[in-house]
N, C-alpha and C positions, 0 to 999 in steps of 0.2 A: 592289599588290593584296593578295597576303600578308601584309600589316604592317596593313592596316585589317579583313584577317578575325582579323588575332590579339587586333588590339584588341579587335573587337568581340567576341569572346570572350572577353576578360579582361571586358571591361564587363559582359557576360554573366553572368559568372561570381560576381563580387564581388557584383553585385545578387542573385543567386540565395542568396548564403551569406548575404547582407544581413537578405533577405526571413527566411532560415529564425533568423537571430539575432533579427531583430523578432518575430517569429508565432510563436515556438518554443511558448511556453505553452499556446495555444491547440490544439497537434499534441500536446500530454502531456496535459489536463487537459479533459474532457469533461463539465461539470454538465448532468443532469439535467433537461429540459423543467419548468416549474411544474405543468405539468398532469400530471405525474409525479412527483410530490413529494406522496406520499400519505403516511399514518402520523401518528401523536399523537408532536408533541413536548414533553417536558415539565423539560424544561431546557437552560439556557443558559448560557453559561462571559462574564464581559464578559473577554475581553483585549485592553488597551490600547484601541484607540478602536473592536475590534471585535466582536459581536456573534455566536460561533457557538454552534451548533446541538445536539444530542446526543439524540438519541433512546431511549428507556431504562421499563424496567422496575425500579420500587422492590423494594428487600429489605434485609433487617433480616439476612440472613444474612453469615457472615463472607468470602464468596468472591461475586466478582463476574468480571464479562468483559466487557472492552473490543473493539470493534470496530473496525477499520480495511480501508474499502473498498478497491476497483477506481477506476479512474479516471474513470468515466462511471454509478460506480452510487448507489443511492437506499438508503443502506444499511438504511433503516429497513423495506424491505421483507424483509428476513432475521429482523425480531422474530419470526413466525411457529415458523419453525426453531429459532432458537436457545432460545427458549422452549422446546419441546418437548425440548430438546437439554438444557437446563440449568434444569432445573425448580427446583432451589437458589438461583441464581445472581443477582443483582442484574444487569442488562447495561445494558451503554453503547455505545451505535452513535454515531460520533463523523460528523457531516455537516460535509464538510472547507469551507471558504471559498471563497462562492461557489455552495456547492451546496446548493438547497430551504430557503433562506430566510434561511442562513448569511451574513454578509455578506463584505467583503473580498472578494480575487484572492486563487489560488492558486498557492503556489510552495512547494519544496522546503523551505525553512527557518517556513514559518511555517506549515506541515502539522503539521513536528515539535514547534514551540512551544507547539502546541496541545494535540497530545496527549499532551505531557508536563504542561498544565497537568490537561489529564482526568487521565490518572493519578495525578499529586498529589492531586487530590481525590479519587478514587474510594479509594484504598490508604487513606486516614484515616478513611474508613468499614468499609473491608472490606478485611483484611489478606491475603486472598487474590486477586489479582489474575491472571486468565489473558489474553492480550494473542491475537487471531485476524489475522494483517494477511494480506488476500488481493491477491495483483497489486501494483498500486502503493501500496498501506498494506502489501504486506510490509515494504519499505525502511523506511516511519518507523517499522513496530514493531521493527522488529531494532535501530534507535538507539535505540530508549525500553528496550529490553531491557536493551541495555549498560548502560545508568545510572541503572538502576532496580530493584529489588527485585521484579520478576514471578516469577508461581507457575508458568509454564508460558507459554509461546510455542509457537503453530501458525503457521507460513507459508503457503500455498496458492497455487500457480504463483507460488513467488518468482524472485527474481533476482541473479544477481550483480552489478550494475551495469548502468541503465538508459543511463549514458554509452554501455559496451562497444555495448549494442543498437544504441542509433542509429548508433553509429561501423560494425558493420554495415549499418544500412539506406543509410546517406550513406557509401562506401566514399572519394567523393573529396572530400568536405567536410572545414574541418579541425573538426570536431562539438568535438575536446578542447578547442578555444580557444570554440569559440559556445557550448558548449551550459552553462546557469546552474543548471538542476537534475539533480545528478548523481543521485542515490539509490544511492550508492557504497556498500551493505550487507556488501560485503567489509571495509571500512575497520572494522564496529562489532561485525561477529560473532565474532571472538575475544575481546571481552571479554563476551561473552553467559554466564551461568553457568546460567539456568534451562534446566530441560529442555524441549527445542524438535524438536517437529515438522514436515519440509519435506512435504507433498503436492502430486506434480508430477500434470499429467494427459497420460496417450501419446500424445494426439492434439494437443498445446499448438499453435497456429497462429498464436500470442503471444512469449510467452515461448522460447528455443532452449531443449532439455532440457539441452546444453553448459553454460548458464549456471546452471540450477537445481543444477543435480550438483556445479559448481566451488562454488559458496554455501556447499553439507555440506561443503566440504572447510576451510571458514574457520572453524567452530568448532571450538574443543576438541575434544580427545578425550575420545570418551563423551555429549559434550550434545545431541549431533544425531542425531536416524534419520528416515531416508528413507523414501518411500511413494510408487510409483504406483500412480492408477487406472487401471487398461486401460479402451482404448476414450472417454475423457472429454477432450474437450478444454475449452481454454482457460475459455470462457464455458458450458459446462455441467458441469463439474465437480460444480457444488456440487448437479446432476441427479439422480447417481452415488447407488444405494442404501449405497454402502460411505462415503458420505460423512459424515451425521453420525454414525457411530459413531465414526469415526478424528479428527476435532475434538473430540469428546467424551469419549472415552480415552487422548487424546493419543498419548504412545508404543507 
């Protein structure tokens, strides 16, 4: 009787870690309803056989900003702000694959491909390049950061590693071996050289602050300063009156 509850509990068990190795992307990656995909897109990147997205305001000026969402947002809904915010600025709001009209799946490696190809092209227009990644576009900016010549890097409820999170939420999972998109931003922020902004918010119900705080500890000395907002969590942060002045002044 004991040997067929153990079984059945391995059988249990193996399918449980099965399901979450198959469905993992779909538990990271939340596109955006069509009927939520509002906003004028007015450029397109073709890489390789795919089709993404970019939401953007032209300028002739020498300084632009790059966008990198959250995992469930419609970043083009931010033109507003950051307009107001960066009345100079040419901006690129990068619609990751898969989200409002983008085409492709999204995964960790072909997030990054992407907006390293936006970056390449935006910096050969505009030698100013400030990179915003909030949430889950903190991780691929801090990798574009490394290996790119950016003017400035803002974070916004980032992370030290989206692995470490899950490996909290699944304490008895082995997460290290399942899980396929790390966003291991520990790995890329010592070689980060621009000056970079973390904005955690006190109320994160997201992100642990444990992990936002160890992140500042992976840059250099000197390239990182830290910011909380009182009272702002996770999804309205960017609510926060203190908020676009501190993306917009950066340090």
């Amino acid at each position: 009787m004991l040997i067929n509850v153990a079984v059945g509990l391995a059988i249990l068990y193996v399918g449980m870690c099965g399901a979450l190795f198959l469905f993992q992307r779909s538990m990271i990656y939340f596109p955006p309803s069509s009927s939520k995909c509002k906003g004028e897109t007015l450029m397109a990147l073709q890489i390789e056989k795919e089709r993404v997205l970019v939401s953007t305001r032209p300028s002739d000026s020498p300084d632009a900003l790059i966008y990198l969402g959250g995992n469930a947002e419609n970043v083009s809904l931010n033109m507003p702000d950051f307009s107001a915010s960066f009345p100079g600025h040419a901006l690129y709001l990068l619609h990751y694959r898969g989200y409002c009209g983008s085409s492709g799946s999204p995964s960790e490696e072909a997030l990054f491909g992407d907006a390293l190809v936006l970056f390449d092209q935006v910096h050969a227009l505009h030698p100013n390049v400030v990179i915003v990644g909030r949430s889950l576009g903190s991780g691929i900016a801090v990798r574009v950061a490394s290996l790119r010549p950016v003017a400035r890097l803002v974070l916004v409820t980032p992370y030290d590693s989206l692995l470490e999170i899950a490996a909290l939420q699944f304490p008895y999972v082995p997460v290290r071996w399942l899980l396929r998109d790390k966003f291991e931003s520990w790995r890329y922020a010592p070689q980060v050289t621009a000056p970079t902004l973390i904005i955690a918010a006190e109320l994160d119900e997201i992100i642990p602050r444990a992990s936002t705080e160890l992140l500042r500890t992976r840059f250099q000395n000197g390239v990182a300063s830290f910011v909380v907002i009182a009272g702002a969590g996770h999804n309205t942060i960017s609510n926060s009156k203190d908020y676009p002045a501190l993306v917009k002044g950066g340090r």
